[in-house]
N, C-alpha and C positions, 0 to 999 in steps of 0.2 A: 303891259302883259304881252308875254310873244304868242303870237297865234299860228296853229300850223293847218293847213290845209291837209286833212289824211283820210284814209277809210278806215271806217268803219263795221264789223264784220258780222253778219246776220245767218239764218241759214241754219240747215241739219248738215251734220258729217256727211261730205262726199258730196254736196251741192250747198258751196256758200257763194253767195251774193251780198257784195258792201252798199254803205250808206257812203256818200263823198260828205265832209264836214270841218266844219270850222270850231277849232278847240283850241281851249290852251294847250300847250304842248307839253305842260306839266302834268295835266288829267291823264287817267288808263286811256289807253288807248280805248278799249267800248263801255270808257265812262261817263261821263257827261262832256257835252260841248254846246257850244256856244248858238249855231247855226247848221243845218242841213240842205244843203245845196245841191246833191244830186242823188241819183245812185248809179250802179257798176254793177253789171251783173255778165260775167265772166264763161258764162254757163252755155253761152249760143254762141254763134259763129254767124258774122262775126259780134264780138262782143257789145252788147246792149251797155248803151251813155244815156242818161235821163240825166241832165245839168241845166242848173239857171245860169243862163249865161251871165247876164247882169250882173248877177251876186256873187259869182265867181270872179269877172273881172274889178268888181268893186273891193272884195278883201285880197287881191294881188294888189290892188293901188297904192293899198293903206299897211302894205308888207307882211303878208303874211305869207308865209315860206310856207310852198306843197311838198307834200315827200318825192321820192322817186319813181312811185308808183300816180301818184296824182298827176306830178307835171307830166308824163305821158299822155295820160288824158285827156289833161288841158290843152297839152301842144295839136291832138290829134284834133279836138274841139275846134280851136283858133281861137281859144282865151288870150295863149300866150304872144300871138301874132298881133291881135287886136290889141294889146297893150302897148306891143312893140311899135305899134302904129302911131299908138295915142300918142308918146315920148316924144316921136318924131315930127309930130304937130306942134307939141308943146317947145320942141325946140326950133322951129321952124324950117323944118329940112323940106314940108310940102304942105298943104293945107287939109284940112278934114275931109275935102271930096275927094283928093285925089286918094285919102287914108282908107275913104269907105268903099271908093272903085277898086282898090288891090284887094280889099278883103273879100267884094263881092267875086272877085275875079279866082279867088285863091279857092271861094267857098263852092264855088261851082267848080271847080276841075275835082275840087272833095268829091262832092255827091255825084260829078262822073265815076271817077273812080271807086265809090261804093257801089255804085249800080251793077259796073264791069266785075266787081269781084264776086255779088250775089248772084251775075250771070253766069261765070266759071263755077262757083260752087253748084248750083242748077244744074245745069251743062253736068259737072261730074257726077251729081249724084243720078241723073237722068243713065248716064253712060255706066257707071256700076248695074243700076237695078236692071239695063238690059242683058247684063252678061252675067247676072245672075240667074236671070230667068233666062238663058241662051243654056245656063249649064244646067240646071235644074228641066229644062224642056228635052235636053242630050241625058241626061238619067234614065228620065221619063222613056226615051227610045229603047236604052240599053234594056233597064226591065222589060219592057211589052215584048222585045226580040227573045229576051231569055223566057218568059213564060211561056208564048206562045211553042219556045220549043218544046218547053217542058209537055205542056199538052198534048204536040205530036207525036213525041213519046209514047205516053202514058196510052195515048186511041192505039198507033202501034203496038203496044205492051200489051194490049188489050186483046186484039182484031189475031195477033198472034197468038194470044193463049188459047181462044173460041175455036181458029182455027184446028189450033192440036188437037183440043178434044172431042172434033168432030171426026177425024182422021182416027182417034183411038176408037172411039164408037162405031165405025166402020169395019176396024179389025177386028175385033171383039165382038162375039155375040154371046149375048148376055142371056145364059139360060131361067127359064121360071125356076123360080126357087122350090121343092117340092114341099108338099103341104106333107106335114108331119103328121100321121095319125095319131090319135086320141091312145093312148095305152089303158087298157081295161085289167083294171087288178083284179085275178080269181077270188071269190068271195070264201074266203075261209068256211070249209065245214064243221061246224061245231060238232066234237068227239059226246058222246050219252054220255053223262054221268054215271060212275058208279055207283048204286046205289047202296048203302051198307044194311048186312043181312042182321037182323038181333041175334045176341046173342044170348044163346041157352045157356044159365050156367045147370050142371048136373045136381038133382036132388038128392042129398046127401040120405042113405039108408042106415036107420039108426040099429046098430048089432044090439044083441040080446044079450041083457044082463046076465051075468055069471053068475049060478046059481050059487044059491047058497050052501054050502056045507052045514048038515047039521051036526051041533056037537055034540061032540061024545063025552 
């Protein structure tokens, strides 16, 4: 069965971190496999390796091919070196001490050189945050100079209009206002009624009957 050293891939969109693992090379890629050997996590600076060393150099022995992405990691581990070591025992080019002294030798100038890189990265982020707050502290100036003008202004703006109006209140004198007399309406005099006279009517005088004629 051919077995391939690959990742694995975990994680939410936009922050993913692999599993390192030992699978056949015919499974999905994050289908099942065989062994879990480390993990990758891509996400820091610099990138986080959690790897069993052991178990890693035991399935290189027994041939199982990493991708191109794993054998980077292996190389940067010293899997790949440490194997290379072992062959060279095994073919007798030097013995096991002298295999384990180059590795030792090889693994410390590593972790010099992780040390040196985590100090530049320190170092720079030290040197940004202070020129940040260098430019953010020169903000800070530019407003305080500009309000404070604004301020002197506005007292200006201020001390000169008090001014004027003291100056017109000087020129002007301001007469009392005259108190308005009360207006007294004449009180209507009521006209006498007329009073109505009765009236007489004339009593009617009754004429005297017209005699009679006697007949003849």
């Amino acid at each position: 069965m051919p077995v391939k050293i690959r990742l694995q891939r975990h994680g939410r969109k936009g922050y993913a971190y692999y599993h390192i693992v030992a699978a056949d090379s015919r499974a999905p890629r994050d289908g099942k496999f065989i062994e879990r050997i480390g993990s990758y996590n891509p996400n820091t600076n610099p990138a986080a390796v959690d790897l069993k060393f052991d178990r890693a150099l035991y399935w290189l022995q027994v041939g199982a091919q990493p991708t191109d992405t794993v054998r980077n990691i292996l190389s940067d581990e010293g899997v790949l070196l440490k194997k290379h070591l072992l062959t060279g025992v095994k073919k007798g080019a030097f013995d096991e001490a002298e295999a384990q002294k180059r590795f030792q030798a090889w693994k410390q100038d590593k972790e010099n050189s992780i040390v040196k890189t985590k100090e530049q990265l320190a170092a720079e982020k030290l040197t940004k945050t202070k020129e940040r707050l260098s430019a953010e502290e020169k903000v800070k100036k530019v407003r305080a100079t500009e309000l404070a003008k604004k301020r002197a202004d506005l007292v200006a703006l201020a001390a000169g209009d008090t001014a004027e109006l003291a100056e017109k209140a000087v020129e002007t004198e301001v007469e009392p206002a005259a108190v308005a007399e009360p207006m007294v309406e004449p009180t209507p005099v009521a006209e006498p009624v007329a009073v109505a006279e009765p009236t007489v009517e004339p009593t009617a005088v009754a004429e005297p009957a017209a005699e009679e004629k006697p007949a003849e």
